[in-house]
N, C-alpha and C positions, 0 to 999 in steps of 0.2 A: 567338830571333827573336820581334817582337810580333806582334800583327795589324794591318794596318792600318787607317786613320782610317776609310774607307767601311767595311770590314766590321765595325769596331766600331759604328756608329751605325747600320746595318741591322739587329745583332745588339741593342743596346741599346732600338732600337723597340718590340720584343717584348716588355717588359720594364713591363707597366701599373701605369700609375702616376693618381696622382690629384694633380690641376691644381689650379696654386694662381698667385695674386698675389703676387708681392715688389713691396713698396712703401716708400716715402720723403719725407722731407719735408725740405730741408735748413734751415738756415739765414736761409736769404730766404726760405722760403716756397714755394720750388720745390718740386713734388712730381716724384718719376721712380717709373717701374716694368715691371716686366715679366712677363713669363707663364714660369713652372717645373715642372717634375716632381721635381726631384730634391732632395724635403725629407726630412727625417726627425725623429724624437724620439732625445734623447740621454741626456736622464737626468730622473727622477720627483721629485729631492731635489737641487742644486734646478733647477725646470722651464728644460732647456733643450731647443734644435730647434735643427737648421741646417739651411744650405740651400747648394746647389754653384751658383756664377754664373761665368760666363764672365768675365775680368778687363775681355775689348775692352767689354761690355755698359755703356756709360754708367750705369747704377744700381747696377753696382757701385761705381765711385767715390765718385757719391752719398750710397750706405751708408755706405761709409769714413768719408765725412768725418761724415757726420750721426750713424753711432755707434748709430743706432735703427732697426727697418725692421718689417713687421707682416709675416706671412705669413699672406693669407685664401687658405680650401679652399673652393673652386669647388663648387658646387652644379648640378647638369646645366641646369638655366636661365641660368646665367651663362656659357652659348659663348661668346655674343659678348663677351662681356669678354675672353675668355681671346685669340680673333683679337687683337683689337683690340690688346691689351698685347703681344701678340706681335710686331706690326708697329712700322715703323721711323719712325712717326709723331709730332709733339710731345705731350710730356708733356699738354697741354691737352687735346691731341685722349682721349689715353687719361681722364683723369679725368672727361671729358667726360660721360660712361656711368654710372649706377650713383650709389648716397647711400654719401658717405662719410661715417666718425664720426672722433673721433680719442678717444680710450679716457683720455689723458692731454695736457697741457698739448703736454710735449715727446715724447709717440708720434709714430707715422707712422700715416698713412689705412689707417683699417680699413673695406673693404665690409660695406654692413649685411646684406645678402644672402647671403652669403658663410656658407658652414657653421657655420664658426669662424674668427675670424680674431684671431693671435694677436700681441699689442705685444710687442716685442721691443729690447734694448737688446745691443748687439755685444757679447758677453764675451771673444771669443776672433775671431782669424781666421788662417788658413793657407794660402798659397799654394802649388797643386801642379798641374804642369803648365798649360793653358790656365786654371784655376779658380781663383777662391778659395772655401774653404770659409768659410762664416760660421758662428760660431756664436752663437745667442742666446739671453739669458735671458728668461724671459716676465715680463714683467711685469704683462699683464692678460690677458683674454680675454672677446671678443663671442662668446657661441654664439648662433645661426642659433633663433626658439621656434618655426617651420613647421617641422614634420621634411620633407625635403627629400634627395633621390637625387645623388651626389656623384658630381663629373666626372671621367670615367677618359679618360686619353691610352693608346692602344698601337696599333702599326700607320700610325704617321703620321696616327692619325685618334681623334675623340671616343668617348666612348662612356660607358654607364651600368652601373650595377649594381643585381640584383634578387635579395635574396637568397632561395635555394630555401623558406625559412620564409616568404616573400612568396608565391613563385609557388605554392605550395600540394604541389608535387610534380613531379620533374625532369623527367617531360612538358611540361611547359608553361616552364621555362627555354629561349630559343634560346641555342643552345653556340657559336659560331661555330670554323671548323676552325682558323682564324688558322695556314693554310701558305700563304699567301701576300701579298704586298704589294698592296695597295690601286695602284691607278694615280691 
């Protein structure tokens, strides 16, 4: 027996992560994108990352066909980017916010604001259950020259990070108890 769909994504909330852009550029010029948590790094030699997207998500198609995608890591200043991409909105509307670059001819929109945001070319991709996994090779990277506090998802809600070498001493960290759900 599994668990089920709600207790897994109650269970999965808990689970912080730090916000990022998946982004695109096809063909015509169309850009698509959307707001993620679930990236990772896969390997150092040579630099790849993926990212898990829902298949219904209109940008994952996009990706598909476009073969290229950037993934920027959100900086606590860029919320409203991350709503925004999150919502069921035209691509216009989302680009609409923020200075994009494009790193390369044939990359996808990289936020200038944005931590890091890394061009990426499809090397691989996998289909399993609702997702596909993408995976990509980098082929460039914008780093963020304001150092700058990166966006944490957990609890259905934003959030930041400081780390104890900031705050000077774990007096002055708030810990939050995070046993319960946000309403």
């Amino acid at each position: 027996m599994t668990i089920d769909v709600e207790a897994f994504k109650q269970s999965m909330r808990r689970l912080a992560a730090g916000v990022c852009l998946i982004t695109t550029e096809d063909a015509t010029g169309a850009r698509w994108g959307m707001t993620a948590t679930a990236v990772c790094s896969v390997s150092a030699a040579p630099p790849i990352l993926l990212c898990c997207i829902n298949r219904k998500n209109a940008s994952y198609e996009a990706i598909s066909r476009a073969g290229v995608f950037a993934v920027n890591v959100l900086a606590f200043d860029d919320r409203l980017l991350a709503d925004q991409f999150a919502r069921p909105v035209l691509s216009t509307e989302k680009f609409a916010l923020g200075n994009w670059l494009k790193l390369d001819a044939r990359g996808a929109p990289v936020l200038e604001s944005a931590l890091v945001g890394f061009d990426c070319r499809v090397n691989q991709s996998v289909e399993i259950g609702t997702h596909g996994i993408l995976f990509g090779e980098i082929q460039a990277a914008h780093v963020r020259k304001v150092a700058a506090k990166p966006l944490l998802y957990a609890h259905g809600g934003y959030g930041g990070f400081e780390s104890l070498a900031q705050a000077g001493s774990i007096e002055n960290l708030w810990i939050p108890t995070w046993d319960h759900e946000p309403h």
